[in-house]
C-alpha positions as a Markdown table, in Angstrom:
| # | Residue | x | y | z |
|---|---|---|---|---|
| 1 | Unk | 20.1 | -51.0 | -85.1 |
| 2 | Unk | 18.2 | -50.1 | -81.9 |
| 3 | Unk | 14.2 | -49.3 | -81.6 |
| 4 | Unk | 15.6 | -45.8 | -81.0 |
| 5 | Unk | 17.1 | -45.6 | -84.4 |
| 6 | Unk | 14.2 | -46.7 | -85.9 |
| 7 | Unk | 12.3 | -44.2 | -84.0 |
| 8 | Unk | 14.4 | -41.1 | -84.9 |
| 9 | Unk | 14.6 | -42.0 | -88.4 |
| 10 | Unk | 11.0 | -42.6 | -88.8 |
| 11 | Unk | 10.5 | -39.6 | -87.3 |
| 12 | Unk | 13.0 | -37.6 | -89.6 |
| 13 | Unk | 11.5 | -39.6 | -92.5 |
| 14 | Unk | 7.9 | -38.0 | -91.4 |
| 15 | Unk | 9.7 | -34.6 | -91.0 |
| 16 | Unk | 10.9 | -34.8 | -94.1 |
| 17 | Unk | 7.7 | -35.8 | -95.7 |
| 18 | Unk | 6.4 | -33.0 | -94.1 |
| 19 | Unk | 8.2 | -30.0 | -95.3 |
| 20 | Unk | 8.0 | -31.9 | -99.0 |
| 21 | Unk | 4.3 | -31.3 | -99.0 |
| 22 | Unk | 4.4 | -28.0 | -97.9 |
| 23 | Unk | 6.6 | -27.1 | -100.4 |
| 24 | Unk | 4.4 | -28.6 | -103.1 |
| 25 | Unk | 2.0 | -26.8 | -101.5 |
| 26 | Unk | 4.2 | -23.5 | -102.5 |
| 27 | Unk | 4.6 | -24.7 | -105.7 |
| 28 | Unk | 3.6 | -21.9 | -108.4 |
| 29 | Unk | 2.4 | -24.0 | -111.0 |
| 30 | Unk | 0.6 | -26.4 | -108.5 |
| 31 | Unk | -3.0 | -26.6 | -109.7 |
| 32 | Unk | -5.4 | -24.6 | -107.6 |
| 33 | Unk | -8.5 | -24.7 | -109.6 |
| 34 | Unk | -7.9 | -28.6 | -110.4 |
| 35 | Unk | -8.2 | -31.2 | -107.6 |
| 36 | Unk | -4.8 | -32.9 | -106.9 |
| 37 | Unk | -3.9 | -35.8 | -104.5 |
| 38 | Unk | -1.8 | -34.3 | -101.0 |
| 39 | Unk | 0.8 | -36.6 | -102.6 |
| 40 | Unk | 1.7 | -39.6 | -105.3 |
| 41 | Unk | -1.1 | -40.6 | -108.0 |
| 42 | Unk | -4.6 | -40.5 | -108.5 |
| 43 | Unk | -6.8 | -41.7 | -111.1 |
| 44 | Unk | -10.2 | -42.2 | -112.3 |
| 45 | Unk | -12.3 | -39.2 | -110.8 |
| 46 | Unk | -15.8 | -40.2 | -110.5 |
| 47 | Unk | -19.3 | -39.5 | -108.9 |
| 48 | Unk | -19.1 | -35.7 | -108.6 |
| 49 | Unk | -22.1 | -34.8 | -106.9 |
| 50 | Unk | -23.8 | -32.2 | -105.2 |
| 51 | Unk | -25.2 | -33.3 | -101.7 |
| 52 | Unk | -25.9 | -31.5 | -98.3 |
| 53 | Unk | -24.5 | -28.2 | -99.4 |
| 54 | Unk | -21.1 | -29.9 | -100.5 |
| 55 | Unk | -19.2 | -31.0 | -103.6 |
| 56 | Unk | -18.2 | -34.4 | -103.7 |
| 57 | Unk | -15.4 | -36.4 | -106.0 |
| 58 | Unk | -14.3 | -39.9 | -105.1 |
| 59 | Unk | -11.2 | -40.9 | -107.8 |
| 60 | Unk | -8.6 | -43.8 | -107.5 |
| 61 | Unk | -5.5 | -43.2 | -105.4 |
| 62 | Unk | -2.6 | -44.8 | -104.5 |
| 63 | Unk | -0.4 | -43.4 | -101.8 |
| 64 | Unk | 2.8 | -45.5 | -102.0 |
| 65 | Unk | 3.7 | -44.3 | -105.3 |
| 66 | Unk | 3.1 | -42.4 | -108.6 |
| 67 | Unk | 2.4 | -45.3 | -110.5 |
| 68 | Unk | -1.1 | -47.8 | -110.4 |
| 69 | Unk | -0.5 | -50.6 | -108.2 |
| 70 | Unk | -2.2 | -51.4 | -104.4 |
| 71 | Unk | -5.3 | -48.9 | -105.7 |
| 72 | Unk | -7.4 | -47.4 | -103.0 |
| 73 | Unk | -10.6 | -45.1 | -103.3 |
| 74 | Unk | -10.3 | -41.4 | -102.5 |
| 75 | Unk | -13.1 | -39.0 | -101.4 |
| 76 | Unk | -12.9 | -35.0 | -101.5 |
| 77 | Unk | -15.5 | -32.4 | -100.8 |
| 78 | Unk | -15.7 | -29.0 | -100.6 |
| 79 | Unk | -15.9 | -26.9 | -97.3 |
């Protein structure tokens, strides 16, 4: 397999990933008044706060999978 291979299906791969997230974003029965992850698992919300005219959460996340494994912090605030 070429570098160009790789490329184009890295890139499809991303596409892909893409136009799965926007579709979640679609979804009907997608929370909207709960916070959710853009994608894969999250944990442990903690530290809601109120600072500088913004709310903050900070939870556990993973991004490589729904499952707990290679946990990394999250942050989220309102606009």
């Amino acid at each position: 397999m070429t570098d160009d291979n790789r490329i184009e299906q890295m890139e499809a791969r991303i596409r892909e990933a893409n136009d799965l997230a926007a579709a979640f974003a679609r979804d009907p029965h997608r929370p909207v008044y709960h916070f959710t992850p853009p994608a894969a698992w999250m944990n442990d919300i903690n530290g809601a706060l109120f600072w500088k005219g913004r709310y903050h959460i900070f939870y556990q996340y993973n991004p490589h999978g729904a499952y707990w494994h290679l946990i990394q912090w999250g942050h989220a605030s309102s606009t």
